[in-house]
FIPA-504730 format. One line per 8 residues: number of its first residue (from 1); their letters; for each residue y negated, z, x of N, C-alpha, C, CB. Coordinates in steps of 0.02 Angstrom, whole numbers. Glycine has a CB too. Layout:
BEGIN
NUM	A	Y:Z:X:Y:Z:X:Y:Z:X:Y:Z:X ~ ...
END
This chain:
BEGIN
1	XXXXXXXX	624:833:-204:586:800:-152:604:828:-83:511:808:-165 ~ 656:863:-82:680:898:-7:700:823:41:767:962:-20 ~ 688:770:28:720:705:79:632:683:77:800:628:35 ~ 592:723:48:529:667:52:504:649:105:473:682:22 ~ 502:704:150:457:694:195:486:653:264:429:763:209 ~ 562:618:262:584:581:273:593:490:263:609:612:265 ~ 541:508:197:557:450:168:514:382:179:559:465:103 ~ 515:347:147:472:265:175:400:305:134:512:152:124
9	XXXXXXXX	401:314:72:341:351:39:284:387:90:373:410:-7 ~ 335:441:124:267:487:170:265:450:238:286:586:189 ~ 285:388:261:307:359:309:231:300:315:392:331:292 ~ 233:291:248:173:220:234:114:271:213:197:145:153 ~ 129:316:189:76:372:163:39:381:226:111:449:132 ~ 92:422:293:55:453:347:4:391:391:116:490:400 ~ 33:300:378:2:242:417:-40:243:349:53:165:448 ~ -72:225:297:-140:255:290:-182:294:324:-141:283:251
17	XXXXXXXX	-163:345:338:-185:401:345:-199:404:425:-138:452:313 ~ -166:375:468:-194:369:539:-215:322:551:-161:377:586 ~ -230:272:516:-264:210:528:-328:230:510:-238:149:492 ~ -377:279:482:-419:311:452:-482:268:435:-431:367:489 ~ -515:233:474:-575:181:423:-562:126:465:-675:203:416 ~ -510:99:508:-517:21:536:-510:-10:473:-458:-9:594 ~ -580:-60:472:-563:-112:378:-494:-162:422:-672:-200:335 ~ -499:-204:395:-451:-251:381:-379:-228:397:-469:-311:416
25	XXXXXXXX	-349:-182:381:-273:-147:387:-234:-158:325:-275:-64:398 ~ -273:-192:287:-227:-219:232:-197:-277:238:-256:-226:176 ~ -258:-321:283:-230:-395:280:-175:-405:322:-280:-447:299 ~ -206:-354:387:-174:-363:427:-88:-344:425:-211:-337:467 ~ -65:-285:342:-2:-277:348:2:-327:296:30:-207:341 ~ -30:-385:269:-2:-419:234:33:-489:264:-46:-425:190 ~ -23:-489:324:-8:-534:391:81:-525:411:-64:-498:466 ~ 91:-444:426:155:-431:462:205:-448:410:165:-354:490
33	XXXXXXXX	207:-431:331:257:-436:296:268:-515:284:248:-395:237 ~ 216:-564:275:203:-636:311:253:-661:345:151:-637:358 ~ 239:-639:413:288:-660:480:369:-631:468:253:-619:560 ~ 377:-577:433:428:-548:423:487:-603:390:408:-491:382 ~ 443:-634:328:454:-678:276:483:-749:308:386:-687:236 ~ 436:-751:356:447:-820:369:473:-837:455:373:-857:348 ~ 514:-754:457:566:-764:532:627:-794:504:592:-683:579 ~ 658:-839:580:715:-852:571:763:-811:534:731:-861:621
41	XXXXXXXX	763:-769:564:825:-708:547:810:-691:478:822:-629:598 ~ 764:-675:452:746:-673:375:734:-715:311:705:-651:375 ~ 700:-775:353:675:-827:296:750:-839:251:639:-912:338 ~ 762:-828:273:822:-880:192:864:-811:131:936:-942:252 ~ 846:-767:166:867:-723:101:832:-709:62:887:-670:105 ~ 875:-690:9:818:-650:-62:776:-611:-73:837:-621:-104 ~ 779:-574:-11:705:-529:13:675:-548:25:692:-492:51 ~ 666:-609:68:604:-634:111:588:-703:49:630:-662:214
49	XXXXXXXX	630:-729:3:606:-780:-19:557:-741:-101:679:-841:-29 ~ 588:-684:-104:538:-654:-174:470:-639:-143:570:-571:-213 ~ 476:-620:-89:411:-581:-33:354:-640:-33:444:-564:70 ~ 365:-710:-21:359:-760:-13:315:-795:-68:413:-777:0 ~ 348:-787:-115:330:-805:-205:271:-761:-201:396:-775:-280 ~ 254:-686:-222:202:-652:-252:155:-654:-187:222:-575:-282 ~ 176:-660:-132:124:-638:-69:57:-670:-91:150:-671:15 ~ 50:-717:-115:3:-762:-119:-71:-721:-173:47:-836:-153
57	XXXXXXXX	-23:-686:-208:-39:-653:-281:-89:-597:-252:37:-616:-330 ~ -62:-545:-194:-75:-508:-168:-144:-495:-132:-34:-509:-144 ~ -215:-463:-162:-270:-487:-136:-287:-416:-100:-323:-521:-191 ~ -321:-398:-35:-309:-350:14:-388:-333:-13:-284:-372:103 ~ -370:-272:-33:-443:-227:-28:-425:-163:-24:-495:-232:-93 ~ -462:-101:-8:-462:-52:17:-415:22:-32:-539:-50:31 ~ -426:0:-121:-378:38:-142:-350:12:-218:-405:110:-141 ~ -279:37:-225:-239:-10:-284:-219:60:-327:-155:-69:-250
65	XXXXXXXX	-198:60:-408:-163:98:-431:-115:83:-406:-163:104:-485 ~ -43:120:-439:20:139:-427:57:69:-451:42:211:-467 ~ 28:56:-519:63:6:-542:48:-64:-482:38:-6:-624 ~ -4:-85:-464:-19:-114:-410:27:-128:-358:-62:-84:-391 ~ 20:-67:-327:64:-40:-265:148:-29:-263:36:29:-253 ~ 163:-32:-328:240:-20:-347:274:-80:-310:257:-21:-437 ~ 266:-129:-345:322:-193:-327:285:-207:-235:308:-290:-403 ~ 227:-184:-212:219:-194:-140:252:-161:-94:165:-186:-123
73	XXXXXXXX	271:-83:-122:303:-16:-101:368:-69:-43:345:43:-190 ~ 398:-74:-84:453:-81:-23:447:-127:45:514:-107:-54 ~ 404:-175:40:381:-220:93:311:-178:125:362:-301:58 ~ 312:-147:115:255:-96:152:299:-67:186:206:-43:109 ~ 355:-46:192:387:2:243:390:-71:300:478:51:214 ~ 400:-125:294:400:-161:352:326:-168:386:431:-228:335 ~ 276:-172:340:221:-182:381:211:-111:432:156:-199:331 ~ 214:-55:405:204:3:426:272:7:503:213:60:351
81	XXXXXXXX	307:-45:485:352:-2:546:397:41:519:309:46:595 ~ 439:68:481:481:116:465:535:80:448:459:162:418 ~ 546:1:430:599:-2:420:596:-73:467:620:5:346 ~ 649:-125:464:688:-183:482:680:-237:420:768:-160:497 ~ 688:-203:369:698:-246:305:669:-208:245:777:-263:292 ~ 659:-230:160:632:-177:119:687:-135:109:600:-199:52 ~ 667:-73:118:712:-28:66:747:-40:9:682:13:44 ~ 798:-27:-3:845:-36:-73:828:-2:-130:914:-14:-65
89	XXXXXXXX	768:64:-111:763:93:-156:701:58:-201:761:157:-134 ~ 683:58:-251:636:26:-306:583:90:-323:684:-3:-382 ~ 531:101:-351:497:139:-392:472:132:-439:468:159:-376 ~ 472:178:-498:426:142:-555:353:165:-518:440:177:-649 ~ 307:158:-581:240:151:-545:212:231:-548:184:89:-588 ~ 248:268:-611:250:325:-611:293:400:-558:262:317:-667 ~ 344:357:-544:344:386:-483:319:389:-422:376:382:-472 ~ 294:345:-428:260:323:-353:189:348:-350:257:237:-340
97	XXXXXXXX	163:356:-395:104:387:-419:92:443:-404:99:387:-476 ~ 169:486:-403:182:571:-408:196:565:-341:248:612:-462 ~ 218:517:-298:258:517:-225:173:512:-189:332:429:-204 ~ 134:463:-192:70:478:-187:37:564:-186:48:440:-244 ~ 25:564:-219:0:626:-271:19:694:-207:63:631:-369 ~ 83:666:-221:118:732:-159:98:734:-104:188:731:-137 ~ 101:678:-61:79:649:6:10:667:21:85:572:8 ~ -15:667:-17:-91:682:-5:-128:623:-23:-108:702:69
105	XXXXXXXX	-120:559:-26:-158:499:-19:-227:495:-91:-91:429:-24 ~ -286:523:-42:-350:510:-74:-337:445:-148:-407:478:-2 ~ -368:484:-209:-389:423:-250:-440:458:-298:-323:382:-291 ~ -439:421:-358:-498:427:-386:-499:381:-446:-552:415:-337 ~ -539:414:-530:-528:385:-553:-597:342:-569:-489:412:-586 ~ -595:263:-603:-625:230:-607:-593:179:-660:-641:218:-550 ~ -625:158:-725:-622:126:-776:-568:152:-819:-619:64:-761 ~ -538:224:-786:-500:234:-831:-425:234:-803:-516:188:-880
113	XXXXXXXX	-416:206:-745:-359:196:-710:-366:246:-639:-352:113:-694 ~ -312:265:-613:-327:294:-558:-291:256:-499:-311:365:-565 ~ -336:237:-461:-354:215:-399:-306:232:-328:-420:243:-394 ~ -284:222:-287:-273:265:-214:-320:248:-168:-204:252:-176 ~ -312:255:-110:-379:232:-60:-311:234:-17:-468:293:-39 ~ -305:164:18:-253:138:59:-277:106:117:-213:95:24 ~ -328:106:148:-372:57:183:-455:95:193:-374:-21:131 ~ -462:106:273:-536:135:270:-525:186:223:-598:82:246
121	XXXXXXXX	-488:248:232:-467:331:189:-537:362:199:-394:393:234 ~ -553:389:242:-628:430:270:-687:391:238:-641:428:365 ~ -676:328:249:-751:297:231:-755:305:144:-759:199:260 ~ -715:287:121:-696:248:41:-690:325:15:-606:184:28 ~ -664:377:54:-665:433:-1:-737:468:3:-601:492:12 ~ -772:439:45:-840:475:48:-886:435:17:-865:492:118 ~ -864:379:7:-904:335:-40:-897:357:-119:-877:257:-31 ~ -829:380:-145:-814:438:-209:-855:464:-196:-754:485:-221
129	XXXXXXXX	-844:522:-156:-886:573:-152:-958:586:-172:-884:582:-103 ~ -981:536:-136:-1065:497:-141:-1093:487:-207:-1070:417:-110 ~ -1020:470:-244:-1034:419:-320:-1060:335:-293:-1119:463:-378 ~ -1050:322:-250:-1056:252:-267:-1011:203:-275:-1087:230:-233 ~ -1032:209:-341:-977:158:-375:-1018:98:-395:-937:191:-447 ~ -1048:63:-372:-1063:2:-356:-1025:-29:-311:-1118:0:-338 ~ -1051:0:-235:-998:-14:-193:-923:-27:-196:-1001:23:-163 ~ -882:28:-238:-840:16:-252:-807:-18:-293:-835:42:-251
137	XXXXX	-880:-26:-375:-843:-99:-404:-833:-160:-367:-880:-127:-458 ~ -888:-173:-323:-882:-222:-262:-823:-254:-228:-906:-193:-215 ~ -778:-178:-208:-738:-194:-176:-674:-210:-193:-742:-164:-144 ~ -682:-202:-273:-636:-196:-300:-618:-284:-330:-650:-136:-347 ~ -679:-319:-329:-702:-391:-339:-685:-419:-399:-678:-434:-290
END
């Protein structure tokens, strides 16, 4: 992990993490990878036309497992700003889990799966904290 802290991982990790409880920062990078999709300069390649297909699939709430977050991973470095286009690199869900894990990114487990908190970090990890997990089945919808 000596390239990590270089990488798109602690890059989308650290925009969690300074965006700290504004809600809607999910939609809103689902908005940017959106426009990304459907620029001139992009729309017609195989990046922007797969991006295109699942976007729809993609429902914005405050935190996802790994497996979740895996196939989003690389179009998150565009919403965040770190890249131009997705990264070439792929993750399984288990790595990305551990690339998490490292970074610091708050989660928590619930039904058995473990969680990240990607959206509203301060608020949502104090809602863990609290135990309310109502709220959080809630948000989870």
């Amino acid at each position: 992990m000596s390239n990590f802290w270089k990488s798109d991982t602690y890059a989308i990790v650290k925009a969690f993490k300074a965006n700290g409880n504004r809600p809607g920062l999910v939609q809103q990078w689902k908005d940017a990878v959106e426009a990304w999709a459907t620029s001139p300069e992009y729309c017609n390649t195989p990046d922007a036309r797969a991006v295109l297909s699942w976007l729809p699939n993609w429902h914005p709430r405050p935190f996802y497992t790994a497996a979740e977050l895996a196939p989003l991973w690389p179009v998150l470095a565009l919403a965040v700003g770190w890249s131009d286009h997705p990264p070439a690199i792929t993750r399984s869900p288990a790595r990305l889990e551990n690339e998490l894990d490292f970074a610091g990114l708050p989660s928590f487990m619930w039904t058995g799966k473990k969680f990240h908190i990607v959206e509203r970090v301060h608020y949502w990890k104090e809602q863990v904290a609290q135990g309310n997990w109502q709220e959080i089945n809630h948000a989870l919808g």
